[in-house]
MMTF fields as JSON, N, C-alpha, C and O atoms, coordinates in Angstrom:
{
  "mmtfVersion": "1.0.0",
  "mmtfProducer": "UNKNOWN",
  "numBonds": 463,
  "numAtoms": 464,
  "numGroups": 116,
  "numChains": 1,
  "numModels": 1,
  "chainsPerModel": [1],
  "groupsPerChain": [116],
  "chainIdList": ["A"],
  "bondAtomList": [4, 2, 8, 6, 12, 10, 16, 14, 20, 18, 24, 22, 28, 26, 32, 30, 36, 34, 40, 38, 44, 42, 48, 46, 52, 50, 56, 54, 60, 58, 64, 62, 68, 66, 72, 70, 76, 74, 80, 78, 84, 82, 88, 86, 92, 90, 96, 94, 100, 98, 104, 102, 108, 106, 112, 110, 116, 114, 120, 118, 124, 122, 128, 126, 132, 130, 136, 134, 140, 138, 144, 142, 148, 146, 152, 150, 156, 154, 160, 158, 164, 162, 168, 166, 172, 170, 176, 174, 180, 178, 184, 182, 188, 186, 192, 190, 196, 194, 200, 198, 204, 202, 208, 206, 212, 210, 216, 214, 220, 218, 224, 222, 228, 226, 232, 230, 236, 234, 240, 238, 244, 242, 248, 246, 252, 250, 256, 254, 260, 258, 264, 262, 268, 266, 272, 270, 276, 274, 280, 278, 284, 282, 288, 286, 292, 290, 296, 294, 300, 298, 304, 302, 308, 306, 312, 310, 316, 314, 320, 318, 324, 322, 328, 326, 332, 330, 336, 334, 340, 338, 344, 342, 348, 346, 352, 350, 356, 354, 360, 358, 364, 362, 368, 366, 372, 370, 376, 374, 380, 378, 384, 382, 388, 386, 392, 390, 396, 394, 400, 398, 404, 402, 408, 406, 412, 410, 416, 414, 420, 418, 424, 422, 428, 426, 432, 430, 436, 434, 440, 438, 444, 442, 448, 446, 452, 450, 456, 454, 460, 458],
  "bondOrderList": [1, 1, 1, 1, 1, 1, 1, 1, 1, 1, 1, 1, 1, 1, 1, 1, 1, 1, 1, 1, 1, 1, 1, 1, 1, 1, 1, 1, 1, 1, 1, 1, 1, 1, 1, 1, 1, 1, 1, 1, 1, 1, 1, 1, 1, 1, 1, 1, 1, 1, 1, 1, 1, 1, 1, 1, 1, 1, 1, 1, 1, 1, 1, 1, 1, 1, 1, 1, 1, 1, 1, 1, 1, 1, 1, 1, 1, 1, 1, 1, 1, 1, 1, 1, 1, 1, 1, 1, 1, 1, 1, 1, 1, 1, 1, 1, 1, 1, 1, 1, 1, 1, 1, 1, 1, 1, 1, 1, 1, 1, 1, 1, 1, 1, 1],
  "groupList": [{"groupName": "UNK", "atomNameList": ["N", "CA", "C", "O"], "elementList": ["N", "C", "C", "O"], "formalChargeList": [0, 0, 0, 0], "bondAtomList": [1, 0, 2, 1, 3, 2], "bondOrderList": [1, 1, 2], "singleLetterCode": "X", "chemCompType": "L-PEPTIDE LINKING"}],
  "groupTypeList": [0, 0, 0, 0, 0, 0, 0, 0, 0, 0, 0, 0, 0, 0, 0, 0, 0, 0, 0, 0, 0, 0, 0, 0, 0, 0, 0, 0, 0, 0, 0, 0, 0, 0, 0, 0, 0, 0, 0, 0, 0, 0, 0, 0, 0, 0, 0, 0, 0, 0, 0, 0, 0, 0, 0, 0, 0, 0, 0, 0, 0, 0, 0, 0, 0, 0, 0, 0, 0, 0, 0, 0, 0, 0, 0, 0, 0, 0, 0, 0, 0, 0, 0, 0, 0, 0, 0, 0, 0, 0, 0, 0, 0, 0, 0, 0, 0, 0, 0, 0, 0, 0, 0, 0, 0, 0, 0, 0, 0, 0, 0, 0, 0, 0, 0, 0],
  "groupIdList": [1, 2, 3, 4, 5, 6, 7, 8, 9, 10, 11, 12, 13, 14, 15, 16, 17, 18, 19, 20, 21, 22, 23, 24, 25, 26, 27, 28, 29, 30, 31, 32, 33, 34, 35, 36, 37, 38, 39, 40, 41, 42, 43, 44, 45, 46, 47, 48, 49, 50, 51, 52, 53, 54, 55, 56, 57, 58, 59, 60, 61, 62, 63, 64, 65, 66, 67, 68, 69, 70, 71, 72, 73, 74, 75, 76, 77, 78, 79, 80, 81, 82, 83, 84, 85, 86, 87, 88, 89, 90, 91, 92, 93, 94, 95, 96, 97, 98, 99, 100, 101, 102, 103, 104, 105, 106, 107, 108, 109, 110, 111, 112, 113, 114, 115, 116],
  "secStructList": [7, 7, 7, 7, 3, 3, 3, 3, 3, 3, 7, 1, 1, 2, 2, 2, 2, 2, 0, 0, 0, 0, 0, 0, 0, 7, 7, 3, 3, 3, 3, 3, 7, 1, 1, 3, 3, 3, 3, 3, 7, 1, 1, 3, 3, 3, 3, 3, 3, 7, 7, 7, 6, 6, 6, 6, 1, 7, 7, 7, 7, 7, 1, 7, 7, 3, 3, 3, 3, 3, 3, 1, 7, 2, 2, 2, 2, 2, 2, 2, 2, 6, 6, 6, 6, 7, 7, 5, 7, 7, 7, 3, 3, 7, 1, 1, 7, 3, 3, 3, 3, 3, 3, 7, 6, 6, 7, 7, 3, 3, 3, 3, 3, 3, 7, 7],
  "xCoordList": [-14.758, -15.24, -16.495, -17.586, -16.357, -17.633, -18.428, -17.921, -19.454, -20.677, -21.188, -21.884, -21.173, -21.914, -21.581, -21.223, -21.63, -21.852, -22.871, -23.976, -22.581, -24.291, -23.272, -22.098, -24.356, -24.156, -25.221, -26.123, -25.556, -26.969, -26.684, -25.715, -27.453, -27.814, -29.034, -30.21, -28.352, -29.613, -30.332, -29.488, -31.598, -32.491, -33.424, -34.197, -33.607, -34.509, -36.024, -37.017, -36.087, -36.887, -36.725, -35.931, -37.545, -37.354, -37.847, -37.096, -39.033, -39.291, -38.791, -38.992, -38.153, -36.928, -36.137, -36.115, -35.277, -34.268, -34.633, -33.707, -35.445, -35.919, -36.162, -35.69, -36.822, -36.965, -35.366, -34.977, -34.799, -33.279, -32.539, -31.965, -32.543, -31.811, -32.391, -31.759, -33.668, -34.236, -34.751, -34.906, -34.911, -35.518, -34.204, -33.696, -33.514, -32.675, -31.556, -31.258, -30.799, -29.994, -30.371, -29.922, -31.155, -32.089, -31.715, -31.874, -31.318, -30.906, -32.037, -32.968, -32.67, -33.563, -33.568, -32.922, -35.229, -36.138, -36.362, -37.203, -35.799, -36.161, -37.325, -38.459, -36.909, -38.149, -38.527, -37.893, -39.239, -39.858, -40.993, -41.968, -40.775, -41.391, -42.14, -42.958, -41.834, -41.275, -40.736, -40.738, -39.959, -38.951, -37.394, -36.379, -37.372, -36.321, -36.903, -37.98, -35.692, -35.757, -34.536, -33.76, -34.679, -33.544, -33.265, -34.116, -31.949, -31.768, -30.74, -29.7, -30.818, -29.918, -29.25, -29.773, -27.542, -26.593, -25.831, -25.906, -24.922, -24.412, -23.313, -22.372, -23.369, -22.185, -22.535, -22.088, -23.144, -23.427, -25.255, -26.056, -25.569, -26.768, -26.857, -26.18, -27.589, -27.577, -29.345, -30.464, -28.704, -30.299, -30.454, -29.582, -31.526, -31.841, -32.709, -33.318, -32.5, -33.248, -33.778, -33.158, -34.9, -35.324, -36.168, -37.16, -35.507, -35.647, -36.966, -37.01, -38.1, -38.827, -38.708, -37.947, -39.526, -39.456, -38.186, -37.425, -38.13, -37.441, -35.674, -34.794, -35.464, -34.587, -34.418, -33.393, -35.078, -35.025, -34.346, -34.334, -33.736, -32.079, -31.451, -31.32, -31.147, -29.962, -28.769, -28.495, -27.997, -26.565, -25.819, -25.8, -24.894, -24.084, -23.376, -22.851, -23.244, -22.136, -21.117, -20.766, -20.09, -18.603, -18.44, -17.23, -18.946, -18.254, -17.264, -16.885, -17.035, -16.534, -16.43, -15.419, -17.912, -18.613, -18.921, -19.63, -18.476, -19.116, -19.275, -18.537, -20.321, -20.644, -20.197, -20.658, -19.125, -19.227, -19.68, -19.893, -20.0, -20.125, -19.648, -19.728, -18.999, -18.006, -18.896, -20.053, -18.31, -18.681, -17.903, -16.704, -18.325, -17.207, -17.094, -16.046, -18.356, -18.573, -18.471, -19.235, -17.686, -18.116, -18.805, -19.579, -18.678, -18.99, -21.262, -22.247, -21.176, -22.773, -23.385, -24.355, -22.818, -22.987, -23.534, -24.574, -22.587, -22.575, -24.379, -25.469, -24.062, -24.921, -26.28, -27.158, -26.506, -27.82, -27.915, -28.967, -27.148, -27.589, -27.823, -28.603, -27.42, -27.574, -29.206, -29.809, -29.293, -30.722, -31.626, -32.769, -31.394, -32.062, -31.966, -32.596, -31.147, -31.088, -30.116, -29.862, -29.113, -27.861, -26.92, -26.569, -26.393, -25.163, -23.987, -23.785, -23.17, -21.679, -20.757, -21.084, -19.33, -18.889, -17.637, -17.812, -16.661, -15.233, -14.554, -13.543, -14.596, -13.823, -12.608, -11.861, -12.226, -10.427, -10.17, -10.89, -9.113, -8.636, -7.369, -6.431, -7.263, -6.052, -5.071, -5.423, -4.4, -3.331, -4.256, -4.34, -4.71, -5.519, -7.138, -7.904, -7.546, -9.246, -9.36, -8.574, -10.695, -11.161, -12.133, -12.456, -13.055, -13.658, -14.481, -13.958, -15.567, -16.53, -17.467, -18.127, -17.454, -18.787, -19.57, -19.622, -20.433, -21.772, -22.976, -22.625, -23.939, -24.48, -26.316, -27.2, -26.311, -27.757, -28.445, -27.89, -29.655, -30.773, -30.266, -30.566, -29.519, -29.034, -28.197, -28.383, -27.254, -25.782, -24.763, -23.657, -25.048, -24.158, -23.56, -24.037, -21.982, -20.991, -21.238, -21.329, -21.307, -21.449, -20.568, -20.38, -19.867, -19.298, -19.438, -20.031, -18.832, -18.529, -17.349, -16.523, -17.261, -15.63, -15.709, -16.737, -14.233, -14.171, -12.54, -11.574, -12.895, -11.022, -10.182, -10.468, -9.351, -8.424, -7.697, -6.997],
  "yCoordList": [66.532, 67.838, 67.723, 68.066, 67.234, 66.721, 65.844, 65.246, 65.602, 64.512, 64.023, 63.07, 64.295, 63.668, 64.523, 65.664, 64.166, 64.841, 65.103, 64.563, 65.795, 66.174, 66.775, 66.969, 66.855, 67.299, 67.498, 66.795, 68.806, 69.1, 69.291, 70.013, 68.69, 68.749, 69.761, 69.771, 70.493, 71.055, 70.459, 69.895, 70.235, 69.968, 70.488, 71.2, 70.297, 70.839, 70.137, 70.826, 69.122, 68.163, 67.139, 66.198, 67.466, 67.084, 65.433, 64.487, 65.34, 63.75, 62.846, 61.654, 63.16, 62.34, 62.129, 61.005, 63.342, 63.233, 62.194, 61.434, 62.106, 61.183, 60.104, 59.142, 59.656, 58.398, 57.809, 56.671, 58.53, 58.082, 57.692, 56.605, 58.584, 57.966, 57.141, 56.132, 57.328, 56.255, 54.829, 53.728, 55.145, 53.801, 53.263, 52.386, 53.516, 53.23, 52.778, 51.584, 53.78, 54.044, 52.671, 51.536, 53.262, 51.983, 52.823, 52.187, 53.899, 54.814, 54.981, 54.615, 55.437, 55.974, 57.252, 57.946, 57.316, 58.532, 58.958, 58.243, 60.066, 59.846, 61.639, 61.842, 62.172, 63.44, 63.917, 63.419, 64.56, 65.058, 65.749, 65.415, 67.186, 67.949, 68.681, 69.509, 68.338, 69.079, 69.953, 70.26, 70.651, 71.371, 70.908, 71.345, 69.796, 69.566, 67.863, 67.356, 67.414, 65.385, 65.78, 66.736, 64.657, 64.333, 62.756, 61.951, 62.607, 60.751, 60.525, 61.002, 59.464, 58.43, 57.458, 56.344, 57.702, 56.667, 56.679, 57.429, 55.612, 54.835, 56.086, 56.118, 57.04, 57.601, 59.247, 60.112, 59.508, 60.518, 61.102, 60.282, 62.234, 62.498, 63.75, 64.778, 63.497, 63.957, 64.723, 64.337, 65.834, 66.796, 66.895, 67.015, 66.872, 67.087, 68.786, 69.035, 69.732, 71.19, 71.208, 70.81, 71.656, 72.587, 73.59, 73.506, 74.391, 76.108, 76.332, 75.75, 77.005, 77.701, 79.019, 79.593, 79.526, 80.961, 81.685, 81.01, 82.978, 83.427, 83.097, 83.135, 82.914, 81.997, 80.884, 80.917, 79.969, 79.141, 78.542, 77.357, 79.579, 78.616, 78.027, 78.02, 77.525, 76.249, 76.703, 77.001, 76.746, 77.408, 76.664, 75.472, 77.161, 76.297, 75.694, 76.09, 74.556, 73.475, 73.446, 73.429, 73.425, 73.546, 71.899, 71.678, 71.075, 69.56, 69.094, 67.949, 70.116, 70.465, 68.832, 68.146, 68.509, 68.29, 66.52, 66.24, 65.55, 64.248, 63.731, 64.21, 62.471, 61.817, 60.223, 59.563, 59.776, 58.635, 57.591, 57.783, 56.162, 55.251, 54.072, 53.153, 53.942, 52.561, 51.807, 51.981, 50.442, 49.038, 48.153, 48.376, 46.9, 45.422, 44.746, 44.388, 44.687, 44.044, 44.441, 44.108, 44.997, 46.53, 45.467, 46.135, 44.424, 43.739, 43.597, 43.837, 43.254, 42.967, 44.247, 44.573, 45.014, 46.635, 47.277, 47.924, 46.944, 47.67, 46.828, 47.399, 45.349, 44.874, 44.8, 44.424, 45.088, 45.991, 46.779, 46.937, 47.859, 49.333, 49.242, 50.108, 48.486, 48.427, 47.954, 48.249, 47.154, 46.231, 47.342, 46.929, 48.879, 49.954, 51.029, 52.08, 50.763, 52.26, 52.933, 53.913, 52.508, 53.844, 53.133, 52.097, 53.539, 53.663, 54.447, 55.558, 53.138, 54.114, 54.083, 53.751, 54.635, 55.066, 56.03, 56.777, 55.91, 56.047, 54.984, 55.493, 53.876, 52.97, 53.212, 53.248, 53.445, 53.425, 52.337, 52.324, 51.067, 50.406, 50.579, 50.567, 50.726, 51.375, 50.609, 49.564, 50.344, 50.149, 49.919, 48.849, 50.829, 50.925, 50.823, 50.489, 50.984, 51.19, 50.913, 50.936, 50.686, 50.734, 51.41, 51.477, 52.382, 53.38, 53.311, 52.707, 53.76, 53.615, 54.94, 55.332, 55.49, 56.582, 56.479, 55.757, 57.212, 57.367, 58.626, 59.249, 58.987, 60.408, 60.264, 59.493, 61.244, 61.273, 61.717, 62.191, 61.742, 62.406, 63.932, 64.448, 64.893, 66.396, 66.142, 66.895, 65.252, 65.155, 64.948, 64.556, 65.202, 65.252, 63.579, 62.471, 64.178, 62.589, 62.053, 62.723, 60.586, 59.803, 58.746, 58.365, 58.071, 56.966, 56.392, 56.733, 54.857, 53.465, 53.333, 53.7, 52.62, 52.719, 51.855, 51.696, 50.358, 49.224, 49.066, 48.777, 49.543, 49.361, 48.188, 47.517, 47.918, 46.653, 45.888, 44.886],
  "zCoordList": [-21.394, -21.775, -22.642, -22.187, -23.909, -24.676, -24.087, -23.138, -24.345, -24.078, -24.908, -24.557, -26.213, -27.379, -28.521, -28.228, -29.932, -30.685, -31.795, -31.741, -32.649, -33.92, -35.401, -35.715, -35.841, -37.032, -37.353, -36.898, -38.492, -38.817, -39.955, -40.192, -41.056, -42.642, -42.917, -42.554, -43.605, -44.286, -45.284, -45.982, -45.819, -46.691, -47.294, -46.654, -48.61, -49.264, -49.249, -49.019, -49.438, -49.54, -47.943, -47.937, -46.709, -45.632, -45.738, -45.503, -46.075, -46.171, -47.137, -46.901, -48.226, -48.865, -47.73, -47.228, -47.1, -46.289, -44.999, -44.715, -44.458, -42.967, -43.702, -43.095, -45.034, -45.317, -45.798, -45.535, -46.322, -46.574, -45.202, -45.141, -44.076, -43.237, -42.455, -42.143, -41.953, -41.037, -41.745, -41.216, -42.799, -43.809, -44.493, -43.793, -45.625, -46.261, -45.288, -45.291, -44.31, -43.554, -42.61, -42.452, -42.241, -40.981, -39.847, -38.805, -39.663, -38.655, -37.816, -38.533, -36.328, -35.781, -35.229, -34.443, -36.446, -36.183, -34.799, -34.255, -33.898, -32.442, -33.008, -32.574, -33.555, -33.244, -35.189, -36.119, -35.299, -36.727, -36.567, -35.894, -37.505, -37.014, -37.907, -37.506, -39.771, -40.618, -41.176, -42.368, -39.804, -40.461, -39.944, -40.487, -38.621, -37.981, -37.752, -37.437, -38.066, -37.945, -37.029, -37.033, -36.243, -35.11, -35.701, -36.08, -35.657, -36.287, -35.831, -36.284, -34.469, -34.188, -34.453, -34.478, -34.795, -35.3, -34.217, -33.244, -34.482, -32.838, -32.597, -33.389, -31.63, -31.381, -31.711, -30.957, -32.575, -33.011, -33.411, -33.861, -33.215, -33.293, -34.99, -34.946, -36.087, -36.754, -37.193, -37.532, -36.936, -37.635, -38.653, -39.514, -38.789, -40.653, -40.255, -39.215, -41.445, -40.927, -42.225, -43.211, -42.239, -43.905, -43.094, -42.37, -43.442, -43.64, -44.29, -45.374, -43.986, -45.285, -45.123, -44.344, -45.922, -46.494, -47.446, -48.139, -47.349, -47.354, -46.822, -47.683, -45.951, -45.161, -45.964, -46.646, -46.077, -46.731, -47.78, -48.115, -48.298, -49.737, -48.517, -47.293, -49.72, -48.796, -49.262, -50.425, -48.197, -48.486, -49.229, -48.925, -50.542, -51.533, -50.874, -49.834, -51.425, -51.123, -51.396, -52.576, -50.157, -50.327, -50.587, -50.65, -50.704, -50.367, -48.952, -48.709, -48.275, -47.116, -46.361, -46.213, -45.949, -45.201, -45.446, -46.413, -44.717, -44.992, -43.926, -43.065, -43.387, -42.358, -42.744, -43.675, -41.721, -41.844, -41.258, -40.06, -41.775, -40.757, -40.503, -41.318, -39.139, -39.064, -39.276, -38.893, -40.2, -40.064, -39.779, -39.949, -39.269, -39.14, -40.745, -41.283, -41.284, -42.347, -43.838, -44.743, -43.889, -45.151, -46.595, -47.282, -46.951, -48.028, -47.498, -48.197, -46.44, -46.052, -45.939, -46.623, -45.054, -45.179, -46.661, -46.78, -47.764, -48.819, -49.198, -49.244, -49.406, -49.798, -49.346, -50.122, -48.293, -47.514, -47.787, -48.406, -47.669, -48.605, -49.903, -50.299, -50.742, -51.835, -52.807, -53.839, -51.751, -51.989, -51.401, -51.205, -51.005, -50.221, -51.288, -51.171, -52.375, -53.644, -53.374, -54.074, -52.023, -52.632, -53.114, -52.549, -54.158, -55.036, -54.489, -53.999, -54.863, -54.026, -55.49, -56.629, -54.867, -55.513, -54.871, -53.909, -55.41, -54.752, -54.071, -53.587, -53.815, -52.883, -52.83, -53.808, -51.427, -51.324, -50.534, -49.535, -50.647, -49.738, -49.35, -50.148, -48.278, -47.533, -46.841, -47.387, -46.309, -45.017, -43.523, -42.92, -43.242, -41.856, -42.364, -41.46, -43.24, -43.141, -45.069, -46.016, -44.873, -46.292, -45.814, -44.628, -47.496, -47.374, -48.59, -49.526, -48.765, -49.684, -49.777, -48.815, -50.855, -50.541, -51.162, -52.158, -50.715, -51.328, -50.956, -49.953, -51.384, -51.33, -50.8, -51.173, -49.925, -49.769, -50.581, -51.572, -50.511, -51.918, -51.946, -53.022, -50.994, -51.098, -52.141, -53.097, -52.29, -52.584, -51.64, -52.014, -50.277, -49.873, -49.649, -49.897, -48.913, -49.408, -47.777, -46.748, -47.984, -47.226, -47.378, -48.533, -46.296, -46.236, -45.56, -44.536, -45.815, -44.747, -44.816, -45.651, -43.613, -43.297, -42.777, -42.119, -42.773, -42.281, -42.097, -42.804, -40.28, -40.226, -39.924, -38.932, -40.537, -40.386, -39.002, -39.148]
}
């Protein structure tokens, strides 16, 4: 039934946001427009939007909302991102998966995930 999926982030600051995921992330930039980034992660397609004008607030944050990303390696993982400026924070190790978060320049929550 599905074919792919997305998720779209809103942003305030659009070129923080594309340098965080395509640079930091190491994710690929496939379109940018400045008001819409398209960014390819394995499995999933994520938009980045900033709104101007009027239109333009960014709707409050429920915390609702997080993107994760599987890894094999979660210790090399962390330590590549790390040597990139994001700071994590929360680690859960679990039974089935370990989990780690961490936040884009919005705030919003981000994780890695390394299942057992």
């Amino acid at each position: 039934m599905f074919k792919s999926g997305n998720v779209t982030v809103m942003v305030a600051d659009m070129k923080k946001a594309v340098k965080f995921y395509a640079e930091t992330l190491g994710l690929e930039l496939q379109h940018g427009d400045g008001h819409f980034a398209q960014i390819a992660a394995p499995g999933l397609t994520i938009g980045l939007l900033h709104l101007a004008g009027e239109q333009g607030a960014l709707p409050e944050k429920s915390g609702s909302m997080t993107i994760g990303f599987e890894v094999e390696d979660m210790e090399s993982a962390i330590e590549t991102l790390k040597t990139r400026g994001v700071q994590f924070h929360d680690s859960v190790e679990g039974k089935a998966a370990n989990v780690v978060h961490f936040n884009d320049p919005e705030g919003n929550t981000l994780y890695l995930v390394c299942n057992r």
